[in-house]
C-alpha positions in Angstrom: -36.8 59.8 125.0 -38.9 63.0 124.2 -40.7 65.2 126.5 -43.9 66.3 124.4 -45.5 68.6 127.4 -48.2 70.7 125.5 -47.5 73.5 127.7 -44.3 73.6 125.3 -46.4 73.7 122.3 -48.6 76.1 123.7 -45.8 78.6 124.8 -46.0 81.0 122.1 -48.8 82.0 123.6 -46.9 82.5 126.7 -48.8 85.5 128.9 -52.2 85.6 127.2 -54.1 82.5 126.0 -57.7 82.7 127.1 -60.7 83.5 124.9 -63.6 85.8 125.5 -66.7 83.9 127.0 -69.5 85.2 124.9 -71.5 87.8 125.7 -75.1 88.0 126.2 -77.5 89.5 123.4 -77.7 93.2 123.3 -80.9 95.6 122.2 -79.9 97.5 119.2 -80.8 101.1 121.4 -78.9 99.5 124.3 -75.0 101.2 125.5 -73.0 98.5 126.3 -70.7 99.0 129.5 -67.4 98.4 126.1 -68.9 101.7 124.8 -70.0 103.5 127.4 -66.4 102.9 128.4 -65.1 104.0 124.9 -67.6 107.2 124.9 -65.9 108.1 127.8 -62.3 107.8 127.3 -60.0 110.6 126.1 -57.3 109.0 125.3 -59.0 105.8 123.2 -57.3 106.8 120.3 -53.7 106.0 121.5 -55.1 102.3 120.9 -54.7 102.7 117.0 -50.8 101.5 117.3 -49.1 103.4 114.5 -51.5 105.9 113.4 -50.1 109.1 112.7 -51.1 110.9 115.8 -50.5 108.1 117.7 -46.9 108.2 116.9 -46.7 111.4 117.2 -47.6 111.7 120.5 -45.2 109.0 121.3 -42.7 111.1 119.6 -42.8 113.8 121.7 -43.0 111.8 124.8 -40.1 109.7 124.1 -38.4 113.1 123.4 -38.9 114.3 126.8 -37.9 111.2 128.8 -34.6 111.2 126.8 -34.0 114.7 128.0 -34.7 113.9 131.4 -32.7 110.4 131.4 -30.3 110.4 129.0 -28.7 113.7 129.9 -27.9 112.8 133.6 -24.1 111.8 134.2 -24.7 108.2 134.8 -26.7 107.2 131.7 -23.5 107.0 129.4 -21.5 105.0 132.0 -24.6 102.8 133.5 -25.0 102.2 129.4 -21.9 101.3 128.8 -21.3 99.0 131.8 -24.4 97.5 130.5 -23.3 97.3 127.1 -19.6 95.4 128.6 -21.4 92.6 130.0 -23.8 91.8 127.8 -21.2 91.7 124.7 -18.5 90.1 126.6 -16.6 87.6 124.4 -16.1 85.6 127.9 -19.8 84.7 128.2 -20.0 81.0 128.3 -22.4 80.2 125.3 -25.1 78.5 125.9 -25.3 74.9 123.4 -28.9 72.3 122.5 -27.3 68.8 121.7 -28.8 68.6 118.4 -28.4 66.0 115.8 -26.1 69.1 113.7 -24.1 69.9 116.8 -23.9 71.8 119.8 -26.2 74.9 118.9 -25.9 78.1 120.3 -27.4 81.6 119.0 -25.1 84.4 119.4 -25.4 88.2 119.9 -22.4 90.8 120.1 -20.9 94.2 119.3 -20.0 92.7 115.7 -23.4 90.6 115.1 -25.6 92.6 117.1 -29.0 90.7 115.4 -26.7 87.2 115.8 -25.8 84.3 114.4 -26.9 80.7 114.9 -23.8 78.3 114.4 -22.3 75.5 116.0 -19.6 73.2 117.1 -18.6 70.0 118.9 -18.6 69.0 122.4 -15.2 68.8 122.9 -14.7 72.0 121.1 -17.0 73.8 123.2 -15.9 72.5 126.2 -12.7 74.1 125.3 -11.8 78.1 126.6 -11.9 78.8 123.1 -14.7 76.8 120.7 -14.2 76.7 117.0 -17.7 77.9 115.4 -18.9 77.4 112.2 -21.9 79.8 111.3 -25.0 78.3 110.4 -27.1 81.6 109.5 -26.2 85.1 110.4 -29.0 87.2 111.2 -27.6 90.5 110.4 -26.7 89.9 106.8 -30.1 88.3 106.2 -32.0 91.3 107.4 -29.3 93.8 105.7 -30.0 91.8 102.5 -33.6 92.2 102.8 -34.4 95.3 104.2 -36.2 93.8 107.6 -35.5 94.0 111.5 -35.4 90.3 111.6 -35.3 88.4 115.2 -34.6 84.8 115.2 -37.2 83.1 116.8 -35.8 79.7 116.6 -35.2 76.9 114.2 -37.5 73.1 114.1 -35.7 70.2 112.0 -37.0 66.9 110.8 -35.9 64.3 113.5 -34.0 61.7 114.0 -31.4 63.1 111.5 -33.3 65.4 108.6 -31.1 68.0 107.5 -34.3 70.2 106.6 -35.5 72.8 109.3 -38.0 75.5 109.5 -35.9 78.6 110.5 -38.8 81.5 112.7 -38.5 85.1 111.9 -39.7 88.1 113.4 -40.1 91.3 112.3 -39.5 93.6 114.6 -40.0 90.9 117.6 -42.8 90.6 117.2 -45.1 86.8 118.2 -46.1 86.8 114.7 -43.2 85.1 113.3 -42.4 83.8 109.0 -41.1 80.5 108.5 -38.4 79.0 105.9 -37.4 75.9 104.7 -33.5 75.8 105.7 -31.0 73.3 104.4 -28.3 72.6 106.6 -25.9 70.7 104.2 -25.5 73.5 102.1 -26.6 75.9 105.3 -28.7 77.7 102.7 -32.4 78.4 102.5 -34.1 75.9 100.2 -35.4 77.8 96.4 -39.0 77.0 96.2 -39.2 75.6 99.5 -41.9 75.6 102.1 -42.8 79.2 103.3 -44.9 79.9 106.0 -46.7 83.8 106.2 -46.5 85.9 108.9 -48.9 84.5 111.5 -49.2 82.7 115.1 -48.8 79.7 115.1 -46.4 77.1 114.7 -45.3 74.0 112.1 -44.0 70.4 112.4 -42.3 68.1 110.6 -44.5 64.4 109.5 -41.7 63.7 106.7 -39.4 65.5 104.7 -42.1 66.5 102.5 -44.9 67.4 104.4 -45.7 69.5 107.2 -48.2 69.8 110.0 -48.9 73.9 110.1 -51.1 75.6 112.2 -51.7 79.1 110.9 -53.7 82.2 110.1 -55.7 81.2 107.1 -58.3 83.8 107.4 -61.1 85.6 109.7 -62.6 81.7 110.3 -59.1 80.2 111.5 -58.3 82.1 114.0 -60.0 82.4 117.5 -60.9 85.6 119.3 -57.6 86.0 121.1 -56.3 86.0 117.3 -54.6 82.3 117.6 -54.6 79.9 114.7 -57.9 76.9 115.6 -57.2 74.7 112.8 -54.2 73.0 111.4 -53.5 71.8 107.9 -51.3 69.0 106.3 -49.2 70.6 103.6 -47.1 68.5 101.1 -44.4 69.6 99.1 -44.9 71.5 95.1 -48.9 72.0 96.6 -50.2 75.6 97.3 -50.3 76.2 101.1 -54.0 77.4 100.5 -55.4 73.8 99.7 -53.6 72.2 102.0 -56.6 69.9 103.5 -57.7 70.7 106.9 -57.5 67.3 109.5 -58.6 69.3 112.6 -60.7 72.2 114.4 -61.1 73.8 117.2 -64.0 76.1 118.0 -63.3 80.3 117.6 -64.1 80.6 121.4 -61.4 78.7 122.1 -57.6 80.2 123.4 -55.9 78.7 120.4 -56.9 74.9 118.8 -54.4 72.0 117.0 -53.4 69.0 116.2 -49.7 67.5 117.0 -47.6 64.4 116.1 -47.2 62.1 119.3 -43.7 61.1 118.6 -41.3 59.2 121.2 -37.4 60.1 121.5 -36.7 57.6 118.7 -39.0 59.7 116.3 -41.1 56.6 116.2 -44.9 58.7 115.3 -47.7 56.4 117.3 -50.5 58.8 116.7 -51.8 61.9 116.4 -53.1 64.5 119.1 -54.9 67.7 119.3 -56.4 70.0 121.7 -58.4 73.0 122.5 -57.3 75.8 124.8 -60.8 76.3 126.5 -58.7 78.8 128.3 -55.2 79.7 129.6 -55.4 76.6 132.2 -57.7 74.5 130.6 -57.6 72.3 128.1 -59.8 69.5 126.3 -57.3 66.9 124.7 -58.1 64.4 121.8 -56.3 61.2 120.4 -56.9 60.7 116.6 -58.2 56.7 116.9 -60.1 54.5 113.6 -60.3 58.3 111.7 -61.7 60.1 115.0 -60.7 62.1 117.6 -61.7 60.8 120.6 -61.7 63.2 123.9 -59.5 61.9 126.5 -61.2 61.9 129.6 -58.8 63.4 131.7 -59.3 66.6 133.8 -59.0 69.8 132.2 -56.0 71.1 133.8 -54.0 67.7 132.9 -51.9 67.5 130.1 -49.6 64.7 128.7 -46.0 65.1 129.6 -44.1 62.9 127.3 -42.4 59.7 126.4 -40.2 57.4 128.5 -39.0 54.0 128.4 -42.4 52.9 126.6 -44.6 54.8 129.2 -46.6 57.9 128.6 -46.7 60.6 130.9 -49.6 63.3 132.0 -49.2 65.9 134.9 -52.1 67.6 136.4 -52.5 70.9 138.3 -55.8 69.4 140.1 -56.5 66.1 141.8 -57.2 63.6 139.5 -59.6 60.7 140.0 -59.4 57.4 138.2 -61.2 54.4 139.2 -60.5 54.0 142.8 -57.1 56.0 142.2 -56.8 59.6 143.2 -53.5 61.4 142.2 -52.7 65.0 143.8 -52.7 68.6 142.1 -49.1 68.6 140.8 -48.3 64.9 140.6 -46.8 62.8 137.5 -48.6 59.9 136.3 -47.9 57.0 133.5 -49.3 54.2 131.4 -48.5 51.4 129.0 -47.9 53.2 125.8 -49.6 50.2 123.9 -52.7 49.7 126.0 -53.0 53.6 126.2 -53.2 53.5 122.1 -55.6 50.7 122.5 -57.4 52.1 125.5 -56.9 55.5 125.9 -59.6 55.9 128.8 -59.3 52.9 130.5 -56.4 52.0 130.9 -54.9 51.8 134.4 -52.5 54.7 135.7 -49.1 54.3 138.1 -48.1 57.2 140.3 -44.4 58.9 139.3 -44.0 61.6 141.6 -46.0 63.9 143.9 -45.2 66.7 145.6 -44.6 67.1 149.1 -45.1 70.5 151.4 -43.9 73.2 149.5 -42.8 71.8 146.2 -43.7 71.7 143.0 -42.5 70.5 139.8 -40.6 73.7 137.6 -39.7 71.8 134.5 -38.3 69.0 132.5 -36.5 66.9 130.4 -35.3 63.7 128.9 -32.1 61.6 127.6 -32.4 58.7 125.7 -32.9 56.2 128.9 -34.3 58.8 131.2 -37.0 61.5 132.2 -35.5 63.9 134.4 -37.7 66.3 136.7 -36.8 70.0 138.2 -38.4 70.7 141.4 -38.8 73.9 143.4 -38.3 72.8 146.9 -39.5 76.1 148.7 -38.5 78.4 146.3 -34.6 76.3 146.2 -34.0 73.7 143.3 -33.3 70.0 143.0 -33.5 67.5 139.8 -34.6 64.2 140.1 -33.9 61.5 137.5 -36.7 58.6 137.1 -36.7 55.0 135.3 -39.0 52.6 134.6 -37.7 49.7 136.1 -38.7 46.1 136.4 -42.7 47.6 136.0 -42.2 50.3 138.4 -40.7 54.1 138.3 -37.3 54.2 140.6 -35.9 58.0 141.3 -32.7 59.5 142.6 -31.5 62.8 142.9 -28.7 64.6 140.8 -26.3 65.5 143.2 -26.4 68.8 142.3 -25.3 72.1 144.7 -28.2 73.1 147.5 -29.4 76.4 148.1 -29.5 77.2 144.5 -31.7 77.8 141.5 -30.6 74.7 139.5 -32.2 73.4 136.4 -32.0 70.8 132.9 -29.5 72.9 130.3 -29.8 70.6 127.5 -30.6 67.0 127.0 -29.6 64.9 124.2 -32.4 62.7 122.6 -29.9 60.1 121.1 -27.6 59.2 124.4 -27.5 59.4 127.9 -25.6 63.2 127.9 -27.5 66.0 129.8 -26.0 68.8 131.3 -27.5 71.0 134.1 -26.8 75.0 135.8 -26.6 76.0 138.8 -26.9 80.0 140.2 -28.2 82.3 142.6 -28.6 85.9 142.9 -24.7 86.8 143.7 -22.9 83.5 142.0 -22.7 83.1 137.8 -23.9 80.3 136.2 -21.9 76.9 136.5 -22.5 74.3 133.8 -22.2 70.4 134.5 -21.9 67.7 132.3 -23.1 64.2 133.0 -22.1 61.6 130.1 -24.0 58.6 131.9 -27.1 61.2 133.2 -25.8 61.2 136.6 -22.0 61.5 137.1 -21.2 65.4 137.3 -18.6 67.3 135.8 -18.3 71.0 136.0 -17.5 72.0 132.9 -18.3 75.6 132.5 -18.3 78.5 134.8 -19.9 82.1 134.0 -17.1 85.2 135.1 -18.6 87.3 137.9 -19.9 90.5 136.4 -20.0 92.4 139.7 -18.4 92.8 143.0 -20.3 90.4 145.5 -18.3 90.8 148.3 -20.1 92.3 151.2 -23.6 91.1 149.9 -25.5 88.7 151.8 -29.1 86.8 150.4 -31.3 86.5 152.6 -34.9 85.3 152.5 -38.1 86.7 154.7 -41.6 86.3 155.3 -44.6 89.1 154.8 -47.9 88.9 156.2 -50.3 89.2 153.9 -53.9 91.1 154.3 -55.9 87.7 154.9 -52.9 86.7 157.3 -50.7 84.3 154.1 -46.9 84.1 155.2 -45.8 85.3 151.7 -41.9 84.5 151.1 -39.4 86.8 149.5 -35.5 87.4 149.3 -33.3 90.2 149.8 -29.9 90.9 148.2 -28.4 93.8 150.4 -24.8 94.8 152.1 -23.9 92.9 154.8 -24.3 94.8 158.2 -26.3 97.2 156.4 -28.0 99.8 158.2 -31.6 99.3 158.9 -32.7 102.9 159.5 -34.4 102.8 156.1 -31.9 104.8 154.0 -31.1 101.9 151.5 -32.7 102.6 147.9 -34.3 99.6 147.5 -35.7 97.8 144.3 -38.5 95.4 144.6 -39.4 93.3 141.7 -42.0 90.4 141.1 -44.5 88.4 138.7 -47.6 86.8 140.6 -49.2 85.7 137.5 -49.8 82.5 135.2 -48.4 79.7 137.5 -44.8 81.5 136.3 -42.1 81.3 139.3 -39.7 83.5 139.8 -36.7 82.5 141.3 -33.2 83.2 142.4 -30.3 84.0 139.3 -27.3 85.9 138.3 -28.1 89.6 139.1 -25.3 90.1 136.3 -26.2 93.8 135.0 -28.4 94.2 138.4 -25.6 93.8 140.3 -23.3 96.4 138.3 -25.7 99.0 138.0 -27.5 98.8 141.0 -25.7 96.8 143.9 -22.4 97.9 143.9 -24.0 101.7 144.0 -25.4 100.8 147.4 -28.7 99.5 146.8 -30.7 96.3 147.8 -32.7 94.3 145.4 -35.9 92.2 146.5 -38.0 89.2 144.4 -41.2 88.6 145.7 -42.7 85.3 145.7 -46.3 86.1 145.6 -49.5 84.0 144.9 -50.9 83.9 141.4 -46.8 82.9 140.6 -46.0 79.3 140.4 -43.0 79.0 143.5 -45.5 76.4 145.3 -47.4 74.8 142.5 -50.8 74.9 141.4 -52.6 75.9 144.7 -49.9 78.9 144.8 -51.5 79.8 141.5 -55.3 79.0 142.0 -55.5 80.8 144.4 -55.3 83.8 143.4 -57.0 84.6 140.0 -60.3 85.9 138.4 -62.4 87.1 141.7 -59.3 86.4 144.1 -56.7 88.3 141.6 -56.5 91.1 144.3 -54.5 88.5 146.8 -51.4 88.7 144.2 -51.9 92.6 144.8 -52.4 92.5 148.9 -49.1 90.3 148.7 -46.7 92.5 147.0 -47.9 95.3 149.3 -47.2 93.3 152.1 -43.8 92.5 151.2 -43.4 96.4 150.7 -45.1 97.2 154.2 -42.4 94.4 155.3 -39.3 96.2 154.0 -40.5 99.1 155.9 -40.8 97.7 159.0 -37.9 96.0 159.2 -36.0 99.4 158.4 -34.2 97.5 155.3 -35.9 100.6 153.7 -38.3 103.5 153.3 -41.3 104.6 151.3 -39.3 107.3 150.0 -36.5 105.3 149.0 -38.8 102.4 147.9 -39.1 101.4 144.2 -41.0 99.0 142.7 -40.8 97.3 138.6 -42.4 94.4 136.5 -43.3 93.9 133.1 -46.2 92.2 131.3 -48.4 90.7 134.4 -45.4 92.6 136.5 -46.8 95.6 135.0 -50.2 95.4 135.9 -48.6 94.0 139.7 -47.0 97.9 140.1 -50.0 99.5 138.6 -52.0 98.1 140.8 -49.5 98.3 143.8 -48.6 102.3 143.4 -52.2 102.9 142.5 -53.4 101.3 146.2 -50.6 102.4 147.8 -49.5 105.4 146.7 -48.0 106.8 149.8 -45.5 103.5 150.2 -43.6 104.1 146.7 -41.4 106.3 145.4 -40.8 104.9 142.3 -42.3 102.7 139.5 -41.1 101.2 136.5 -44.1 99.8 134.5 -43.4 97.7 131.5 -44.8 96.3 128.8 -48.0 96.1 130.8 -51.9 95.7 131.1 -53.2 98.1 132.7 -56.9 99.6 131.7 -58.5 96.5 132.7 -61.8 97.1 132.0 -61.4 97.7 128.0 -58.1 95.0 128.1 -60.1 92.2 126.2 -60.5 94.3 123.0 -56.6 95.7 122.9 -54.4 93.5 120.5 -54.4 90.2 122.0 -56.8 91.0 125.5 -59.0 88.2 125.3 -56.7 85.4 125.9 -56.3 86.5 129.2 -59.7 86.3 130.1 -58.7 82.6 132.5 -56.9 84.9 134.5 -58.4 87.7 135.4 -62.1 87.2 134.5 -64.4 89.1 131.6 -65.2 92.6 131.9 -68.7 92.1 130.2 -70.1 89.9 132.5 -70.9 92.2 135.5 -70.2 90.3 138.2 -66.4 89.6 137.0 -66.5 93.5 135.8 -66.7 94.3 139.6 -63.6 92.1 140.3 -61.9 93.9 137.7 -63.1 97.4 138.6 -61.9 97.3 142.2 -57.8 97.3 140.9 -58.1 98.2 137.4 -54.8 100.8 138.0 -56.1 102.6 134.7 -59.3 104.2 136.4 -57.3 104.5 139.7 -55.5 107.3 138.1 -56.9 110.3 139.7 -56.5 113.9 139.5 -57.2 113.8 143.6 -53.8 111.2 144.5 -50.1 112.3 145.0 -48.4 109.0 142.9 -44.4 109.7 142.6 -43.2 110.0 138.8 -43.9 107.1 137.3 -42.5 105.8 134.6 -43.5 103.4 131.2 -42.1 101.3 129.0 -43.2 100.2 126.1 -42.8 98.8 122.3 -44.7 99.6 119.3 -43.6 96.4 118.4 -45.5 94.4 121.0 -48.3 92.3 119.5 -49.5 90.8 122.8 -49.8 93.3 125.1 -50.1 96.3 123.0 -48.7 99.6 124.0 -51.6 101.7 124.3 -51.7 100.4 128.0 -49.0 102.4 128.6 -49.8 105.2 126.5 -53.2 105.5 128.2 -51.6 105.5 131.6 -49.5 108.3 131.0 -52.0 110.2 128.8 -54.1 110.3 131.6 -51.2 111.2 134.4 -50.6 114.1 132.0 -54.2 115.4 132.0 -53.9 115.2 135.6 -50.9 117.8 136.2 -49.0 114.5 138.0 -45.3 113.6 137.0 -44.6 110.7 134.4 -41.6 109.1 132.3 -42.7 107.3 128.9 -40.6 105.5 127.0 -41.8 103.5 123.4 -39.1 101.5 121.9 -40.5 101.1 118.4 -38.9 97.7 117.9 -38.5 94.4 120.1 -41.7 93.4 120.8 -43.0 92.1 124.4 -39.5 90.7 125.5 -37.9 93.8 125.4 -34.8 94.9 123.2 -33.7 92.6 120.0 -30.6 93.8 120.1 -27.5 94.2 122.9 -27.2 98.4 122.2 -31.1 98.7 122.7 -31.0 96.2 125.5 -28.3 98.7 127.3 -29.9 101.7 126.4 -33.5 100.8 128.4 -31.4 99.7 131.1 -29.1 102.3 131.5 -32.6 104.6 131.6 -34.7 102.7 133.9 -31.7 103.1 136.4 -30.7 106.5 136.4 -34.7 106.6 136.9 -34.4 105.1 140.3 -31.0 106.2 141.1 -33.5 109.8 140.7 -36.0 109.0 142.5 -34.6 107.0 145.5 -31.3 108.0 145.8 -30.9 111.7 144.8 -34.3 113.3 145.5 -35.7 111.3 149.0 -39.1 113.7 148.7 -39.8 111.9 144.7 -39.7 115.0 142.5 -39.2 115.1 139.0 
């Protein structure tokens, strides 16, 4: 049994994966609205991302911040509390049943780039696994001179001992690929290479590959993701490898994959075209042609089980005389699909009911397996085609608790699950037969939980939405508003966030007597596709009336205060605080923006900008343009508001969203006279630190920030 969702193929592309809609013909004497824009921005040259000036400036601004973080009392501590729990040697180690072993990728004091190596199951369920190292990061990049960041390794199934081992630079998405050996755990001489580039490979046989790559200016789309893919055969130059499928260069990203079942039996190959971040056009190659299948755009197939394939759909999807709901899983007869691939009748799996929605999945050799989000709480559900019809029952896993699919193991009936919440570490539970449970593994507690309570509220939202959030706080805590109080959230991209360890959170920030808050707002996925739909492109300002409301909420309640109210996201989370600071700046006294967007109107010509265009809508066009205008937090920068310090992260590093969004910001605060922290990490791309000394340095910094700002100085000075 194999899962073969094309959201997993597609998740390189993670935050940003919609093209630019084309614009309309300009006169030659005409200003477009992109340079009038330019003409009229100051600080346009921080986009240039390692120019000389440009890294200058950062320079000095990373210069001050360290003066004004790194010398308070707490940093050293708060670092090195960090620093204890992320290289503790009592982490339980994550494994991937693999045909070469439980895998697990390893980072410490001693390898602090890691090392990918392995063991058995009865080893690792053991206190103390005996590893054998596969490939060690650290000596590869000290051999080489490069910041390398493994980025993952793909091996020829059932049981190839050739992989393709990903390597980043830096961390950045633009990854090298290498033919690895793992009988004599060695890279191969002369094997296949793949450059630096999006994109990703697969294996057809031990000798040929499926790539999809950079090839040049007409193989890659505007959002700078590979539209073609190649067949390449071994001792052939990777140039004439013959193309066997295009997209279009307006599309997100374009390509063709192998549709293989969990006994690597290969019935066919697929392809699609991202026509934008949530839609998708897909094709089965059938007699030498692709043929389009004709299901909705925001479908996609979901895999392989017990001779049935599987599609999902975000949208209600009409058949015949069959209609199946936004969020439901359908299936067909393998065989007749091949035959008939758009006519052939479709069975209902699952559908959601009130307030659920399908989070992820998986699959064992008999059986798909299904995580759900039952308002906001988790649940699996394992199905079977039985005696022509799907059968389900639940895994009788805890309630109340963000639970989920570990690891899976294609070749038996072994899967293994988690279960967590904000206060309680992970536990890990084995399941030989896919359903009996055994608690195998349990996670130490990195914190002091006792006298913390979760609890979970509603906000009103400005067009009256009951938008749910949680709060970890002291028990009996007093609610006249004193408690410094972090609230954090997404809102973007059908992404949930949900309830886990607090871990470091809960070090650095809990036990010093503040509350933390996750806000569940629409745009996120926490209640399915609706959740989501509802809130992009013209309605993208709901996500931002919702995390307001949860902040207006706090207040009220006296859990908290404006002036001990913080707020932080990265990525879409960063443009969530921009906006929410920049609207309200009289409810927050602090705001951690990372990694974000955040000049809106010029965001689909930085780095990777137009792939994002499905979400937020297309700043040419001048209807969208006024969407975007109205909470762009760039241009909402004004000499004329009070904002409290704010302060930026960012990584030169970062090919997706590019750090002159934060540069800019700042740039712009400083011109203004108003108080700002930036921070540019110059490696770890848009996921943060590579290593677990960086990783403890940015946190240690970003809490001393808010231990300033809402715990020492109530007013918000710097």
């Amino acid at each position: 049994m194999k899962l073969v969702s094309t959201r997993a193929l597609a998740a390189a592309l993670a935050f940003a994966t919609l093209a630019a809609a084309p614009v309309a013909a300009q006169d030659a004497n005409t200003v477009t609205d992109t340079e009038w824009e330019a003409a009229n921005d100051p600080f346009i040259w921080l986009e240039e991302t390692r120019s000389e000036r440009a890294l200058e400036w950062v320079a000095g601004e990373n210069e001050k911040t360290i003066a004004a973080l790194q010398n308070d009392p707490r940093f050293e501590q708060l670092k090195a509390e960090a620093l204890a729990i992320f290289n503790a040697d009592d982490r339980v180690p994550g494994v991937s049943f693999t045909h070469y072993g439980m895998v697990n990728f390893w980072q410490d004091a001693k390898n602090p780039k890691g090392i990918v190596r392995r063991t058995t199951l009865e080893s690792w369920r053991t206190e103390n696994p005996v590893w054998e190292t596969i490939l060690d990061i650290d000596a590869l990049a000290a051999a080489e001179s490069k910041e390398w960041v493994y980025q993952g390794m793909t091996c020829l199934p059932p049981r190839g001992m050739r992989c393709l081992v990903s390597l980043s630079d830096g961390g950045k998405d633009a990854n090298v690929s290498r033919e690895f050996d793992l009988e004599t755990l060695s890279f191969v001489e002369g094997g296949f290479e793949l450059p630096e580039s999006q994109g990703g490979a697969e294996w057809l046989d031990q000798d040929t590959l499926l790539i999809s790559r950079n090839f040049g200016p007409d193989t890659v789309t505007d959002s700078f993701y590979p539209f073609t893919t190649r067949v390449w055969k071994r001792g052939t130059s990777i140039e004439d490898a013959p193309e066997i499928y295009r997209g279009e260069k307006a599309d997100v990203s374009s390509g063709a994959y192998l549709l293989r079942d969990g006994d690597s039996v290969i019935h066919g190959r697929m392809a699609y075209r991202g026509l934008s971040f949530h839609e998708r056009a897909y094709f089965f190659e059938k007699d030498g042609e692709w043929l389009r299948l004709d299901i909705p755009e925001k479908a996609n197939p979901y895999g392989i089980i017990d001779g049935q394939i599987l599609f999902s759909t975000d949208v209600d999807w009409t058949r015949g005389d069959q209609t199946f709901p936004a969020d439901a899983i359908v299936s067909a007869d393998l065989e007749a699909w091949k035959a008939d691939p758009n006519g052939v009748p479709m069975t209902l799996v699952w559908a959601p009911g009130e307030r659920q929605t399908k989070s992820g999945g998986g699959s064992t050799k008999s059986s798909l397996y299904v995580s759900l989000l039952d308002n906001v709480r988790g649940k699996v559900l394992k199905f079977d085609y039985e005696g022509g019809k799907w059968v389900s029952q639940q895994i009788a896993l805890p309630e109340n608790a963000t639970v989920g699919i570990a690891t899976s193991s294609d070749e038996t009936d072994e899967i293994m699950f988690t279960s967590t919440d904000f206060l309680a570490p992970g536990t890990w539970y084995y399941a030989k037969d896919g359903v009996t449970l055994e608690a195998v593994k349990e996670s130490p507690s990195r914190f002091d939980s006792a006298g913390m309570e979760i609890e979970q509220y509603e906000a009103t939202s400005k067009d009256g939405t009951k938008v749910p959030y949680f709060i970890v706080k002291p028990k009996g805590m007093v609610m006249d508003g004193s408690t410094a109080t972090l609230l954090t959230g997404y809102g973007g991209f059908q992404v949930p966030r949900l309830p886990g360890y607090l871990g470091s959170t809960g070090k650095l920030w809990l036990e010093r007597g503040g509350a933390y808050v996750l806000g569940n707002m629409r745009g996120g996925g926490e209640f399915g596709p609706d959740w989501h739909q509802t809130a992009i492109r013209e309605n993208k300002q709901r996500t931002w009336d919702d995390f307001i409301a949860i902040g207006d909420d706090l207040v009220k309640r006296g859990f908290t205060s404006p002036d001990h109210l913080g707020i932080q996201g990265g990525s879409q989370g960063g443009l969530l605080v921009g906006t929410a600071f920049t609207q309200r700046p009289d409810l927050f006294n602090a705001a951690i923006v990372q990694i974000p967007l955040f000049d809106m109107l010029r965001y689909h010509l930085i780095g990777r900008g137009a792939s994002w265009i499905g979400e937020y809508g297309d700043p040419r066009i001048p209807e969208q343009k006024a969407w975007i205008d109205g909470y762009s937090p760039y241009q909402k920068l004004t000499a004329d508001k009070d904002f409290a310090r704010i302060m930026y992260v960012t990584s030169t590093a970062d090919d997706r969203t590019h750090p002159s969004h934060g540069r800019k910001a700042a740039a712009r605060m400083a011109a203004n006279g108003q108080p700002y922290l930036y921070f540019e990490e110059t490696k770890g791309g848009h996921s943060g630190g590579v290593d677990n000394e960086q990783r403890a340095m940015l946190q240690a910094m970003q809490w001393v920030y808010l231990m300033q700002q809402l715990m020492d100085a109530p007013s918000g000075g710097e």
